[in-house]
N, C-alpha and C positions, 0 to 999 in steps of 0.2 A: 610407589609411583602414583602420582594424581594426574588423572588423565580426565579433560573436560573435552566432552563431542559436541559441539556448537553449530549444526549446519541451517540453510536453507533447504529446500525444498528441489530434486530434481524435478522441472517443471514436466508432467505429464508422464512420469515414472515411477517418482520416490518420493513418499512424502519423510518430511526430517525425521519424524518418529522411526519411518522405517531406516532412513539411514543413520542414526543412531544404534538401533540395535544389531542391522550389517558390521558396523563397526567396531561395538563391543564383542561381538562373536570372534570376529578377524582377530583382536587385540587379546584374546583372552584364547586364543588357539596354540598363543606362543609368550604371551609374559604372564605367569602364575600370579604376582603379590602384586597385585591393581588395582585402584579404586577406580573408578569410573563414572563420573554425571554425566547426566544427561540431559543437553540442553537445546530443543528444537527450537531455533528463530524464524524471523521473516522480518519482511523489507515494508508491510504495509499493500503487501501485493495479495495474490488472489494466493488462499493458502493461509494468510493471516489469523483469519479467525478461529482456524480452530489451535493452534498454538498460544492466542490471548485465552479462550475457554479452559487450554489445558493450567495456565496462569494462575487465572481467577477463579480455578474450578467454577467455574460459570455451565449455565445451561443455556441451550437454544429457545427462543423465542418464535413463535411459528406465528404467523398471523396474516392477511392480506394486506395488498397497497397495490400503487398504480406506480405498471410497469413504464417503459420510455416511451412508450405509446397509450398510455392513461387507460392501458386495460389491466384489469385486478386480476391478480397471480400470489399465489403462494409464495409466499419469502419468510426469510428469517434474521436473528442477528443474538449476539450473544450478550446475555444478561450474569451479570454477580449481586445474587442479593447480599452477600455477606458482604461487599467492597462497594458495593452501591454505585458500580462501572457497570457502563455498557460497551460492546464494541460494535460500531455498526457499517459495514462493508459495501459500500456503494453500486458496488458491479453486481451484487445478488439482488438488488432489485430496479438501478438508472443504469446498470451495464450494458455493453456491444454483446457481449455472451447470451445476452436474453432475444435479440431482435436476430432475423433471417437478413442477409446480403442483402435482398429486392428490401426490406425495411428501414434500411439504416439510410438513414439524413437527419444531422444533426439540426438542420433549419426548424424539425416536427416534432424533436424529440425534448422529456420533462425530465426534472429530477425532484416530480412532485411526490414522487415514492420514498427519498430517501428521507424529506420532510416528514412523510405519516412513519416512518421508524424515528425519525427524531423524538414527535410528537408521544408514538407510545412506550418509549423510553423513559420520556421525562414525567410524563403520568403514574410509572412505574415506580417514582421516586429519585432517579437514579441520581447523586451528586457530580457524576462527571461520563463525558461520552466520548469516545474515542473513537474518530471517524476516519475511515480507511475510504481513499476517492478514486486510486485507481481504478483502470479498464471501463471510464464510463460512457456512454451512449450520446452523453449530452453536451450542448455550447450554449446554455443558458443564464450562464453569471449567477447558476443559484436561485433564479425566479422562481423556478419550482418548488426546490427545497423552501424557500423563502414564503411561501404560499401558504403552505400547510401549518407553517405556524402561526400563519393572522395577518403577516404583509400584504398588501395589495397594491397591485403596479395598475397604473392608469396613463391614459393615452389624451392627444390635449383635448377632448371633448368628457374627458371626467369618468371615462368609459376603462372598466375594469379588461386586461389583455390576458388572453390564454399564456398561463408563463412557458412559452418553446422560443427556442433561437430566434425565429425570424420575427419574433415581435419585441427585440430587444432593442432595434432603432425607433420604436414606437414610443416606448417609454416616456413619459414627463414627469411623473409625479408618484412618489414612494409613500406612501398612506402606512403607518404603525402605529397608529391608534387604535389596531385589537391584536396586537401579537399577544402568545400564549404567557400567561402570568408565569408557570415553570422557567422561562429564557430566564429570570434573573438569577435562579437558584442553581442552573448548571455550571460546570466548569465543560469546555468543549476544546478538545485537543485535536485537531489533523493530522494523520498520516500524511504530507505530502514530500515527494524527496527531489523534487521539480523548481527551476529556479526560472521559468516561462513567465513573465509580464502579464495586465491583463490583455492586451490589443496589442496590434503590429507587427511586422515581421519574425518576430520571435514569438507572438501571444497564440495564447489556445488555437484562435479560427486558423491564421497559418500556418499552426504546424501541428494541428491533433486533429479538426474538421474534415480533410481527406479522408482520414481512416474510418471515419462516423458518417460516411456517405456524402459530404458537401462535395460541388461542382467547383469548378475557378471561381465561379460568375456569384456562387451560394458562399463562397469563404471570404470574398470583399463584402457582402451584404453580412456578414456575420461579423467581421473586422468593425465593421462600421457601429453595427450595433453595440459591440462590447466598448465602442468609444463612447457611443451616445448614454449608454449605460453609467459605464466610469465618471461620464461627467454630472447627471442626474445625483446618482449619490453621493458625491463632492461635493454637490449643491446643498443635499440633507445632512448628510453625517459629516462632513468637513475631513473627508477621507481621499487621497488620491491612491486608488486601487493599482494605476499605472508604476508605483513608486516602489511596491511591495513586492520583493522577489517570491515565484510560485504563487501569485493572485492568479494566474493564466491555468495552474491546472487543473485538470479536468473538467474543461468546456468555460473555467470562470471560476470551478467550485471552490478554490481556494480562495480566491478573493471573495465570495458572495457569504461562505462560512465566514471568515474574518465579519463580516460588515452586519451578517442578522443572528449570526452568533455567538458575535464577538469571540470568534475560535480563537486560536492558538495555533501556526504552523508548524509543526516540528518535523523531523529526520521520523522517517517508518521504522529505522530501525532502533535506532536512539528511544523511542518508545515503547519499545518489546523489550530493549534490554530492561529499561527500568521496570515495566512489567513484572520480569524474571529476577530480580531483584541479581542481576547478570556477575556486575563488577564487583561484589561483595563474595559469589558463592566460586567466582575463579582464583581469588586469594592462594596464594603458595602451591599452584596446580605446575604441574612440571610441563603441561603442552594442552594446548587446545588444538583439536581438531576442528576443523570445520569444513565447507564444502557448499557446491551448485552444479547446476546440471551442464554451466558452461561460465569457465572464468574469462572473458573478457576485459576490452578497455573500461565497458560501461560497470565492470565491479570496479573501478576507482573512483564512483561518483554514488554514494547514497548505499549499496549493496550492503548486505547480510556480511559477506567476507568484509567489508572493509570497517563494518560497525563491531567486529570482531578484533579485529586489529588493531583500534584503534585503543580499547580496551587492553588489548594485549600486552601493546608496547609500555602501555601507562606503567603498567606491573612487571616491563619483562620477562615477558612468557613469551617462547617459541612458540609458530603457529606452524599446524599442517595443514594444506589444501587438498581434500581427496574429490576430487571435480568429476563430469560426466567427460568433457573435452573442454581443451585448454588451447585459447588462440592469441594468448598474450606472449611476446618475446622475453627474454630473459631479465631485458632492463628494466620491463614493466613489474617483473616479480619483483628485482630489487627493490622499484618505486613503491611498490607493495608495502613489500617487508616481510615477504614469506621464508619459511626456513623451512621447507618441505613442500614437492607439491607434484602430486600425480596423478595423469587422465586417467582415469580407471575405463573409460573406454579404447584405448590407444591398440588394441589389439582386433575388435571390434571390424566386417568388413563395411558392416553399413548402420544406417540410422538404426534399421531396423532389430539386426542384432544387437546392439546397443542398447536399447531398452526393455530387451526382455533379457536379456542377463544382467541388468543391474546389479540387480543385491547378491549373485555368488561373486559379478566383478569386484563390487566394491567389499565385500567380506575379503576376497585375495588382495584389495590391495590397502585392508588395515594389516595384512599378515605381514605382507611388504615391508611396510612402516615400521610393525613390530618389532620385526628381524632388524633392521636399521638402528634402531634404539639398542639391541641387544648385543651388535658386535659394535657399539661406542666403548670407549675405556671409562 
């Protein structure tokens, strides 16, 4: 029997590595003659990169850059000299993770950092970069990023703008007559699993600038700006930013990669499987296992499980779900297309116990599984 464990990451418990191995112990406690891969994914979220490292046997990259507050801090991102990929993680250096509560407004914050890892990426050699934008600090359309590599945004007095949100309605004039000679020799892919506009009631400021510290009063001045924005570079690049599904996440960065990096927006997960060279090594596997720390409605849209499944179904392969807790109802499994699927915390009386028995819950309940398989005919 070929058995493929395919999970994401329980957020803040289990990293996949570890629940892989939880579930080769459970599985091998009770079916003797098994093969077993082991295949840790992710969505492009926080947790990605070291999964791409594990890929591209890649190494960390340590160096400094400026944080969403233009102070220099330690960061990192993963390099492959042998694939001549990078993968570089937005939230480890333009993330909310890095700024204190009394810090966070996106009207003040850069994603001038995630440009100085672009920039020593591409110095590096790299042919191609692989930019993961979740969890970031910033509503800049990328000015920042866009910065570090020789852009310069000017205001109508010919006057160069600090690149943060609130100078995005300022905007007139996009100068790229000294971007980095390296931009033409990359290839630039996005993680983005987000289908957010740039501007308007669905665009970044509306519905991700709350959480990055903007007021009412800072998310219409930020709206505003990603308009003024959109429309400046319409003017240069003959782009309408507005038109392009997922231009809106993360503060704009989708759409600001598209336009000075001519990126690529893909599925986060759809890019880790290719990574794992995924749909190739489940070939004739009798089940995939996989898992998260919580199956919801939002694993129907972009999730690890559903980039799993969708894989799955191509080839015909049962899939198991061994989840943290499961809040979807039964229709939604069928919507799914699960053929197995248990909370391994369902016994659990609180958060708390929950995550610190993890990995003997979810070892019992690969045994579960196991035993299920064993009295089939």
């Amino acid at each position: 029997m070929k058995i493929v464990i395919a999970p994401d990451k329980f957020k803040g418990s289990l990293t996949g590595f570890e629940f892989c191995n939880a579930v080769e112990k459970g599985l091998k406690n009770v079916i003797s003659d098994i093969e077993i891969i082991k295949m840790p994914l992710a969505d492009g979220g926080d947790g990605t990169a070291e999964v791409v490292k594990y890929y591209l046997e890649g190494e960390k990259v340590t160096l400094k850059a400026s944080d969403p507050l233009f102070r220099s801090i330690n960061t990192w991102y993963v390099y492959s000299k042998k694939e001549k990929i990078a993968y570089i993680e937005m939230a480890e250096i333009s993330g909310l993770q890095l700024l204190q509560e009394n810090e966070r407004n996106s009207m003040y914050t850069t994603s001038l950092g995630t440009g100085q890892l672009i920039v020593d990426a591409m110095e590096k050699g790299v042919k191609q970069i692989i930019l993961g934008i979740g969890g970031s600090a910033t509503n800049d359309g990328g000015m920042g990023m866009a910065k570090a590599l020789g852009y310069q945004f000017l205001d109508e007095n010919d006057q160069e703008l600090k690149p943060v949100g609130c100078n995005l309605q300022k905007v007139k004039e996009i100068d790229a007559s000294n971007i980095h000679p390296k931009l033409r020799e990359v290839e630039v892919v996005v993680a983005c699993d987000v289908s957010n506009p740039f501007y308007g009631k669905s665009g970044a400021a509306h519905v991700y600038a709350a959480q990055k510290g903007a007021s009412k009063e800072e998310i219409v001045l930020l709206d505003d700006g990603l308009r003024n924005f959109a429309k400046v570079v319409s003017k240069k690049f003959d782009i309408d930013l507005q038109e392009i599904s997922g231009s809106g996440a993360a503060g704009g960065m989708g759409g600001g990669a598209l336009i000075f990096l001519k990126g690529q927006l893909h599925s986060g997960i759809e890019i880790i499987k290719e990574l794992a060279n995924f749909d190739k090594t489940i070939a004739n596997a009798d089940w995939i296992i996989t898992g998260e720390g919580k199956l919801d409605n939002q694993t129907l849209s972009g999730k690890t499980i559903s980039g799993v499944l969708k894989s799955a179904k191509a080839k015909n392969i049962p899939v198991a779900a061994l989840c943290g807790a499961v809040t979807v109802s039964n229709e939604d499994v069928e919507v799914l297309g699960l053929d197995y699927i248990d909370a391994i915390s369902k016994n659990c009386k609180n958060l708390e116990e929950a995550i610190s028995n993890v990995y003997p819950n979810l070892v019992e309940s690969a045994i579960r599984f196991g035993k299920s398989l064993k009295v089939k005919p």
